[in-house]
C-alpha positions as CSV (number, residue, x, y, z in Angstrom):
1,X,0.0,0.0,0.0
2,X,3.1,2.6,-0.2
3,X,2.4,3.2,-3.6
4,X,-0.7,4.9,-2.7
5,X,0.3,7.0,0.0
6,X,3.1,8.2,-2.2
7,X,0.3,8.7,-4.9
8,X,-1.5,11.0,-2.5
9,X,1.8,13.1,-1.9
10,X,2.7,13.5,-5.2
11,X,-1.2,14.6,-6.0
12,X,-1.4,17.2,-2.8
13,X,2.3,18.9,-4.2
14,X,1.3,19.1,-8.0
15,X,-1.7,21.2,-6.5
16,X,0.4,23.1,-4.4
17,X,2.3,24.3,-7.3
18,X,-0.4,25.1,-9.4
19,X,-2.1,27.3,-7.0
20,X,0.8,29.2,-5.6
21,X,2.7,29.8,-8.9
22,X,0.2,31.8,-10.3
23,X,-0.1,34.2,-7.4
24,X,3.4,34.6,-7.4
25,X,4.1,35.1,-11.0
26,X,1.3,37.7,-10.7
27,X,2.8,39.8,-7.5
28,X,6.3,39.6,-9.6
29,X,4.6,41.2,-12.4
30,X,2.7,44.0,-10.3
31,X,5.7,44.8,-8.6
32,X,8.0,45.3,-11.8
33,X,5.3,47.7,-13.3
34,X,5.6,49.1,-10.7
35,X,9.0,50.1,-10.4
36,X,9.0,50.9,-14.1
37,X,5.9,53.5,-13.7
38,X,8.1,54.9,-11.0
39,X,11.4,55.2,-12.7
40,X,9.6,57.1,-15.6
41,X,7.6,59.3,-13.5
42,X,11.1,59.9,-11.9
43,X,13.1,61.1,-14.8
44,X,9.5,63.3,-16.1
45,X,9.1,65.4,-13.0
46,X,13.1,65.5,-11.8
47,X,15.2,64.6,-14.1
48,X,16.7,67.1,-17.4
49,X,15.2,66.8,-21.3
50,X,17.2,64.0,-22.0
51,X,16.4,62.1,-18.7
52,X,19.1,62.4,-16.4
53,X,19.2,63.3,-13.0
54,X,19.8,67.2,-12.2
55,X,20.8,68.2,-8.4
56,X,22.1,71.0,-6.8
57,X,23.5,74.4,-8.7
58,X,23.3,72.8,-12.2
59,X,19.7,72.3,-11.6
60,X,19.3,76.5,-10.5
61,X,21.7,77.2,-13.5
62,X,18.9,75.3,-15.6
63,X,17.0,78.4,-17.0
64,X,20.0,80.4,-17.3
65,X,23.0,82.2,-15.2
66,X,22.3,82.9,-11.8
67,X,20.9,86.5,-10.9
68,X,23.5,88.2,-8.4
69,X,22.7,90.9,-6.1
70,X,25.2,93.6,-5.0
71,X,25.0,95.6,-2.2
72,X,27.3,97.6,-0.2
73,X,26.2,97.3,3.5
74,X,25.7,100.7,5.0
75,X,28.0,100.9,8.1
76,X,29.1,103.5,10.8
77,X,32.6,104.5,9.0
78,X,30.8,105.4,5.7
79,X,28.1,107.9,4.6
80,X,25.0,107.3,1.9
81,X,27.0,109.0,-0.6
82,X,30.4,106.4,0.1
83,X,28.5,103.7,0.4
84,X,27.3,104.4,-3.4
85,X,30.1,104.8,-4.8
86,X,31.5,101.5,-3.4
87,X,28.1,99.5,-4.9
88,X,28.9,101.3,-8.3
89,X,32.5,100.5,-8.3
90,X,31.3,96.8,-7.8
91,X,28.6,97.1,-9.8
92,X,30.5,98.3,-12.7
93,X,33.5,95.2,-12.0
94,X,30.7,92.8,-11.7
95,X,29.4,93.5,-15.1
96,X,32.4,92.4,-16.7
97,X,32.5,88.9,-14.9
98,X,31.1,86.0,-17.2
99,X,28.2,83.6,-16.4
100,X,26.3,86.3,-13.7
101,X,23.4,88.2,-14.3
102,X,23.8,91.3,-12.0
103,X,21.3,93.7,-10.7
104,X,20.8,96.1,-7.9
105,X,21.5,95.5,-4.5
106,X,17.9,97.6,-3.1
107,X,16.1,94.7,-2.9
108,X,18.0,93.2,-0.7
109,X,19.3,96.4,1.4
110,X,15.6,96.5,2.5
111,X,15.3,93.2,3.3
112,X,18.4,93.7,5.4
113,X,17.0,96.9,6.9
114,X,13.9,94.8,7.9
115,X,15.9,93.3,10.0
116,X,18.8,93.3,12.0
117,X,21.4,94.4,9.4
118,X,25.0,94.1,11.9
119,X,23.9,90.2,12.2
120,X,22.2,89.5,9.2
121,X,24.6,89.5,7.4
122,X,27.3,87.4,9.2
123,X,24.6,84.6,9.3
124,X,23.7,82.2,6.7
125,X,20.3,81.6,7.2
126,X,19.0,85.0,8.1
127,X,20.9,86.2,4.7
128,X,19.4,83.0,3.1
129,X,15.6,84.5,3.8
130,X,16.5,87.7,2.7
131,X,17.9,86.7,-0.6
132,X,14.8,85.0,-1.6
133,X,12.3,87.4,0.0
134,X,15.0,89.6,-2.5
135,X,14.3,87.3,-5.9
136,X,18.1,86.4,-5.9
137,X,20.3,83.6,-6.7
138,X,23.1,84.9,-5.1
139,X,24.7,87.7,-3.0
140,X,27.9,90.4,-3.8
141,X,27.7,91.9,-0.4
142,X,30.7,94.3,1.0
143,X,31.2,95.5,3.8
144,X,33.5,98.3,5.6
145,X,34.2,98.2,9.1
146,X,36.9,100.1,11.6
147,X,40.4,97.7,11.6
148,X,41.3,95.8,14.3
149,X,45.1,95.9,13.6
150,X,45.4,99.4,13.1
151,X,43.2,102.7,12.9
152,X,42.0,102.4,9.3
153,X,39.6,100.4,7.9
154,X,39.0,97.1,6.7
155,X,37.0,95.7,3.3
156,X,35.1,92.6,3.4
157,X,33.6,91.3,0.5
158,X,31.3,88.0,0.7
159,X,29.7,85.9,-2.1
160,X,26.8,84.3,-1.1
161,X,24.6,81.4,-2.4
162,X,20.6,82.0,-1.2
163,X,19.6,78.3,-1.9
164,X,22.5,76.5,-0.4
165,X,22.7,79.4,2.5
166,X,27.0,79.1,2.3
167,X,29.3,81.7,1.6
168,X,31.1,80.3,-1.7
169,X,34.0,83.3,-1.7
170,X,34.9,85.7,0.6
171,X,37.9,88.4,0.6
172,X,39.5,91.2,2.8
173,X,42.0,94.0,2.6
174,X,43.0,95.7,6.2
175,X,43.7,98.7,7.4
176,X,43.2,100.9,4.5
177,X,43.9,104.5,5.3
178,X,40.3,106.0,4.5
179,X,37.2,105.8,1.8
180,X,38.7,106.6,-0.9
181,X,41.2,103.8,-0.8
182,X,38.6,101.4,0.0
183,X,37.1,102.6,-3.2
184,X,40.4,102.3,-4.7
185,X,41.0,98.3,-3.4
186,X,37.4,97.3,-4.7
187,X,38.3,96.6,-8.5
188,X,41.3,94.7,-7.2
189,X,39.4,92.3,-4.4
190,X,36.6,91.6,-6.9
191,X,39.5,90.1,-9.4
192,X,41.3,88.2,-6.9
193,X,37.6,86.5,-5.4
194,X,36.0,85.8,-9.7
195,X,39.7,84.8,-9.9
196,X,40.1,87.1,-12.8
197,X,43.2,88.4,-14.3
198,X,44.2,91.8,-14.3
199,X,44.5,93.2,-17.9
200,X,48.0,92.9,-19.0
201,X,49.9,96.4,-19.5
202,X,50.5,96.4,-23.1
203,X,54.1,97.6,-23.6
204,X,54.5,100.2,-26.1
205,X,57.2,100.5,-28.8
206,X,58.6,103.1,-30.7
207,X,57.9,102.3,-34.3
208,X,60.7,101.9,-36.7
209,X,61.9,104.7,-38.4
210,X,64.9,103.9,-41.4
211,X,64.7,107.4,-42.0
212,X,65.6,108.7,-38.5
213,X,67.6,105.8,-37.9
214,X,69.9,106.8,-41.2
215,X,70.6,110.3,-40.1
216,X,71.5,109.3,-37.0
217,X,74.0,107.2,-38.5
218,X,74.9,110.3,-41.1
219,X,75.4,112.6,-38.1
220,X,77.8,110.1,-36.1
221,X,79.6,109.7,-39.4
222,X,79.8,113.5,-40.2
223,X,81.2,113.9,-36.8
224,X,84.1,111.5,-37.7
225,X,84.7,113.3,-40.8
226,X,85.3,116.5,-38.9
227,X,87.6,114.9,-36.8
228,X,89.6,113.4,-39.8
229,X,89.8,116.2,-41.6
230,X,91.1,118.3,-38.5
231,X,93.6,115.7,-37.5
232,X,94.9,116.0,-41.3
233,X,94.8,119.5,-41.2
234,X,97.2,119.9,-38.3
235,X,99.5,117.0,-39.7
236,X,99.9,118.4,-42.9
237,X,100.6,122.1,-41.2
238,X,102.9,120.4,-38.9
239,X,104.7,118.4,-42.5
240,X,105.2,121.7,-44.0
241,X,107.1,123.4,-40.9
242,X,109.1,121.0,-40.4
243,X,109.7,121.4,-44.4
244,X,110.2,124.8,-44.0
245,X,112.8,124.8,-41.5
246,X,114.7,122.3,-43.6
247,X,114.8,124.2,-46.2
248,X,115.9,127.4,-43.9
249,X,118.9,125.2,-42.7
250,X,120.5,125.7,-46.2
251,X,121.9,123.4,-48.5
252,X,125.7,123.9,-51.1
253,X,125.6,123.0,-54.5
254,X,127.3,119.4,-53.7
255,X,123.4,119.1,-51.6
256,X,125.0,119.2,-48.2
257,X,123.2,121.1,-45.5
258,X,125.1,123.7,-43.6
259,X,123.9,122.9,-40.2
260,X,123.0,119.5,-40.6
261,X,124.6,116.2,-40.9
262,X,123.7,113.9,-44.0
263,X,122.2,111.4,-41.2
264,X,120.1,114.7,-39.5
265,X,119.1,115.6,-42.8
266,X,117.5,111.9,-44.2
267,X,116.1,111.8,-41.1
268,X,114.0,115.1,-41.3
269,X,113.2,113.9,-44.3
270,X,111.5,111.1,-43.4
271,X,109.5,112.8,-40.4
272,X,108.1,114.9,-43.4
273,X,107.2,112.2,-45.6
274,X,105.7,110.5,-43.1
275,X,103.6,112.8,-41.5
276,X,102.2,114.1,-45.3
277,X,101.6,110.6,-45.4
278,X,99.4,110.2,-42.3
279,X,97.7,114.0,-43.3
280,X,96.6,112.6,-46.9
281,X,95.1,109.5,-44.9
282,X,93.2,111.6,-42.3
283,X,91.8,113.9,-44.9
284,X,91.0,111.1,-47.4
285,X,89.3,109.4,-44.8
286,X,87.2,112.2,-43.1
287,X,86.4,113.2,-47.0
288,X,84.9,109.6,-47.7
289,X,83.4,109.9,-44.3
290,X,81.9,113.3,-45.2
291,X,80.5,112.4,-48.3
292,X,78.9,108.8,-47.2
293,X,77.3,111.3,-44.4
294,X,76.2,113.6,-46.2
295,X,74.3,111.0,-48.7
296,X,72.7,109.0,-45.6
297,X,71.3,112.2,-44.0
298,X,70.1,113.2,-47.4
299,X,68.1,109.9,-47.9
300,X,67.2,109.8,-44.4
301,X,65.5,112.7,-44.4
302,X,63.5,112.5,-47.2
303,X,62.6,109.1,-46.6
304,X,61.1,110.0,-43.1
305,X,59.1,113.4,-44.9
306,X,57.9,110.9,-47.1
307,X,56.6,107.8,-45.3
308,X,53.1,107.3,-45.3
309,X,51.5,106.9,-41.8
310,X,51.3,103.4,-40.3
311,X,47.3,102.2,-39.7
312,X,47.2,99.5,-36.7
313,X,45.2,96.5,-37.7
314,X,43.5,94.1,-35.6
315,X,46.5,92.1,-34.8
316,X,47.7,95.0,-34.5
317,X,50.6,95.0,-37.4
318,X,50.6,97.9,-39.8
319,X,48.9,98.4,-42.2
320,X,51.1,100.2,-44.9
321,X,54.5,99.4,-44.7
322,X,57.4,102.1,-44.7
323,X,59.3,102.2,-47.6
324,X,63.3,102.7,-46.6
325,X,66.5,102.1,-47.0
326,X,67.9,98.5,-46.0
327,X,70.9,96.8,-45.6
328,X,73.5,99.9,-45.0
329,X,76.8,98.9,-44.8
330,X,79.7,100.8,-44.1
331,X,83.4,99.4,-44.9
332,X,86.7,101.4,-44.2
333,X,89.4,100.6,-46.8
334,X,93.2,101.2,-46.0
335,X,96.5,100.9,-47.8
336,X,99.8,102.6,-47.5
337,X,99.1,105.4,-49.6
338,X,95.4,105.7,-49.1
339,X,92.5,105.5,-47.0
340,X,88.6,105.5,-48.1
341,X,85.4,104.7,-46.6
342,X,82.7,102.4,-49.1
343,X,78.8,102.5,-48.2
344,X,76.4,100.8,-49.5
345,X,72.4,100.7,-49.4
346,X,69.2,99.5,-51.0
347,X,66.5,101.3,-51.8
């Protein structure tokens, strides 16, 4: 009789399974439409245009930059009219920074004077409600105050975010010696906290000139010629002294000097030579010098008169070109008997 009770098992387990698979398989397929209807609904309502998930200051930054508020706090070391000019100061450096939609601070300021302005503004959440009461993102808020390391004052400057109630940035210069160097430091403290660059000083450089550039070189070289020419001069005046009083000693018809010796005499003679010599060198050479000077000043000058103005393009190159003189060279030439000067130039 085993055989039947195993028959009634197997009968009692077969029924089992038939009536509990169902219910399961049907609570398994409730619950995944579930979570599928969920997910969906999930990425509709939170999630971006192309379904992913958006948190945080992306999500704000959604719909465009974020709208910043400036404000200079009124305190007890500035007037109305300072505290003006330091919000237009900022307001005008603030303008230039990219990715912030600025606007003005009087929203806010009465908000703050609503309240309790001294602590308002050193505590998040207070400065939280009025930035949205305010219809602002964030917060450019400065502040001056009487130094504590000195007697001058002291600029804060804070950057605020309303939604996430934190201070993102914050700055300070100390002990400034009054308003008007507070005013002075704002430009600078706004840079360093949007971490933006000071414009570069743009260096500037005399433009070239050929023309000027070859009478300067004419005028040094007409300079040397003078000096040539004089040093010649006085050599050839000192030549024909000593000439003279060679001649002045007297000579007999054999050709001997009276008051000379043969050996005295040849070597008078040869001081003369020489120094002729050396006054025909100076005098060629400050002649070539004079003339190569004279024809560089010449050019010079007419090609500065007539250069046409120089037009900055974008890059900032010209855009007309001078038209000059190039490659001047100068090149001294010696021998034994003579001396000259060679120049040479393009037009």
């Amino acid at each position: 009789m085993m055989w039947r009770r195993y028959l009634v098992v197997f009968c009692v387990s077969v029924f089992a399974v038939s009536v509990a698979g169902p219910v399961q398989a049907q609570d398994d397929e409730e619950t995944m439409t579930f979570g599928e209807e969920e997910a969906e609904e999930a990425q509709k309502g939170e999630g971006g245009d192309d379904g992913t998930m958006v948190f945080g200051e992306e999500a704000g930054e959604a719909d465009g930059p974020p709208r910043v508020s400036v404000v200079a706090v009124p305190t007890e070391p500035i007037n109305a009219r300072e505290r003006q000019k330091i919000e237009s100061e900022m307001m005008r450096i603030a303008e230039d920074v990219e990715g912030i939609e600025v606007e003005s601070g009087d929203a806010v300021l009465d908000e703050l004077k609503a309240r309790t302005v001294e602590t308002c503004v050193t505590e998040p959440l207070c400065l939280g409600e009025v930035g949205e009461a305010a219809g602002v993102d964030r917060i450019l808020m400065a502040r001056v105050t009487p130094s504590t390391t000195g007697g001058g004052l002291d600029l804060d400057v804070d950057y605020f975010d309303v939604s996430e109630r934190l201070f993102l940035k914050y700055e300070s210069v100390e002990n400034l010696g009054g308003v008007s160097q507070v005013i002075d430091n704002v430009k600078p403290t706004l840079n360093v906290l949007f971490e933006r660059r000071a414009p570069e000083q743009q260096t500037q450089f005399a433009e070239e000139d050929p023309g000027k550039a070859l009478m300067w070189v004419g005028i040094g070289g007409s300079v040397a010629a003078a000096g040539a020419l004089a040093g010649g001069v006085v050599l050839a005046l000192q030549a024909k002294q000593m000439d003279d009083d060679l001649q002045g000693a007297g000579q007999t018809d054999g050709g001997d000097y009276e008051t000379l010796t043969q050996a005295e005499a040849r070597q008078r003679v040869s001081e003369i030579d020489s120094k002729y010599a050396a006054a025909g060198a100076f005098i060629g050479v400050g002649g070539a010098f004079a003339v190569g000077s004279a024809i560089l000043i010449a050019v010079g000058t007419q090609n500065t008169e007539s250069a046409p103005p120089r037009r900055a393009d974008a890059d900032g190159e010209g855009s007309e070109k001078r038209r000059g003189i190039s490659d001047v060279t100068l090149t001294p030439q010696f021998s034994r008997q003579s001396a000259g000067l060679t120049a040479g130039f393009q037009f």
